[in-house]
N, C-alpha and C positions, 0 to 999 in steps of 0.2 A: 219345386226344389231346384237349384242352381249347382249343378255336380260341377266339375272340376273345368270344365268348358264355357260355365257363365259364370257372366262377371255381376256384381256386386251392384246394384241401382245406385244411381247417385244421390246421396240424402236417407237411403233406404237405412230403416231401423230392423234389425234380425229380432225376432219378437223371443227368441229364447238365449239362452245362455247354458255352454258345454261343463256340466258340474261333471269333476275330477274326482273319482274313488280308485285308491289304491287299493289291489287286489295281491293277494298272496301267492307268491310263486310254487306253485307244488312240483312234484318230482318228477310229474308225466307232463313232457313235451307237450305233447297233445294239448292238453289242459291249462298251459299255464298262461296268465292273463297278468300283464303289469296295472298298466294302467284305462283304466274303460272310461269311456266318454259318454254320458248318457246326456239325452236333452233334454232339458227342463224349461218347460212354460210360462216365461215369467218375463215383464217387462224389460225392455233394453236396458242394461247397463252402459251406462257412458265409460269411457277411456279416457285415459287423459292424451294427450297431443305425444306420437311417440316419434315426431321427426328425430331425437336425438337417439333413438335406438337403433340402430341399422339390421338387415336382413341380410345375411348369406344364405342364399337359396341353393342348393347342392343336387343339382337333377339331370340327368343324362338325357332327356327325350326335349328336344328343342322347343316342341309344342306346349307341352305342359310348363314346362320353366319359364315360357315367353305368357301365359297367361298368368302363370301363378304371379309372375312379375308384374306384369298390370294390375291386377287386382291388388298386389301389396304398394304400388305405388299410388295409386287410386288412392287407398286409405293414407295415404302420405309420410307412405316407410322409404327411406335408402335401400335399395335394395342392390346387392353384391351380387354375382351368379359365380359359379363354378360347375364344369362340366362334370369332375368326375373325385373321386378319394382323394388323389392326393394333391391335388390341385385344392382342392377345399382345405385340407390340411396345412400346407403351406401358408394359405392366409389365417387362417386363424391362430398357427404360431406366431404370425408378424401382425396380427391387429393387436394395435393396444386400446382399440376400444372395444367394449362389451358388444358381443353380437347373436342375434338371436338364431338358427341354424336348423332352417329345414331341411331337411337331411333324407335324402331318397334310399333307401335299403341296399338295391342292386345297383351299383354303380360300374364304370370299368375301374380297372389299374386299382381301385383300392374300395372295397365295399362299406355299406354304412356301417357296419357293425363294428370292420375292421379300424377303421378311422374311429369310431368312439374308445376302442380300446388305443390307440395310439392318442389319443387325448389325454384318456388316465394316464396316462406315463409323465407327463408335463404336470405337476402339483398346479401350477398354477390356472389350465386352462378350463378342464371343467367346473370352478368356480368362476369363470371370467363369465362364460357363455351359457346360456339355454340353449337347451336341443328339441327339435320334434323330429321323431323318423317317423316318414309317410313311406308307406308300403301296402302294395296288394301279398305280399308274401310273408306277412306275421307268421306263418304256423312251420316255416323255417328255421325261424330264431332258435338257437339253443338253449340248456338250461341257462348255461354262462355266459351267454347272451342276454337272457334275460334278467339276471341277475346283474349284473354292467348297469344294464337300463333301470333298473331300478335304485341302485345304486347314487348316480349321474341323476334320477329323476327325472329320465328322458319321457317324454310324452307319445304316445306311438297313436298314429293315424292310418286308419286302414282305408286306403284306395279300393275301391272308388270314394270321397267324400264331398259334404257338401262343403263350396264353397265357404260360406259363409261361416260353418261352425269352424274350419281352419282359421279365418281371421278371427274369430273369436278366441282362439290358443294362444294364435301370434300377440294378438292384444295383452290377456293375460299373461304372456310372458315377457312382454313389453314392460306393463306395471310391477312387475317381479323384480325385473333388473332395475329400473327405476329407481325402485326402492332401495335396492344395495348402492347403488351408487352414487347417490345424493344425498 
């Protein structure tokens, strides 16, 4: 498996694909599950060519943002960075194009969670953009946290993960926007 440190073979086919079941938020923190990722066995799906969807990558640790960026330009995404909340937030009020938003939990100056709630406040940004928040700290999130995220439809990635089934989200959420936009 290729965790979060190797990069993606060139040509390589991921033999599965990340099916998306939305889970019910129940009332005990502890317990509550937006969205699960489970892997399913089953021939590559193709993508279509997503150079026109761009990446804002939103990650505080130099290392990870610098592979995650390889790897998402590897697969032949634009990819944006932003160190931290509100630096991320900035751009995404000033892009006027649709961007797809990996979105790291713990950030400085302004955390994931926070910044999604400062999203909702703009009518028009969480329909412009897909979000994935990748975090080792899911079991943080509040209830109205997760409710937000569920809301928004944000996709949540729990670190450590493997490479590959992240670019399989990014993909899927490539083809998502795609579609609203053309």
């Amino acid at each position: 498996m290729n965790r979060v440190e190797g990069m993606r073979g060139e040509g390589a086919a991921a033999p599965w694909r990340v099916e998306e079941r939305a889970m019910s938020v129940s009332n005990d923190p502890a317990h509550d599950q937006l969205h699960d990722h489970s892997i399913e066995h089953v021939e590559h799906v193709e993508h279509v060519e997503h150079a026109d969807v761009p990446i804002l990558l939103v990650e505080d640790d130099h290392d990870i943002r610098e592979t995650l960026r390889m790897a998402l330009e590897d697969e032949g995404y634009v990819v944006y960075e932003a160190e931290d909340g509100l630096e991320a937030l900035a751009m995404l009020r000033h892009s006027m194009t649709p961007l797809i938003v990996a979105l790291d939990l713990r950030l400085p100056r302004l955390n994931g969670d926070a910044l999604l709630l400062q999203v909702c406040k703009r009518e028009h940004l969480p329909a412009r953009h897909c979000f994935l928040l990748v975090t080792a700290n899911r079991e943080i999130l509040s209830s109205a946290s997760l409710r937000l995220l569920e809301r928004m439809q944000v996709r949540i990635v729990t670190k450590p993960f493997d490479l590959d089934d992240l670019l399989d989200l990014v993909a899927n959420a490539a083809d998502e926007l795609s579609a609203t936009t053309h």
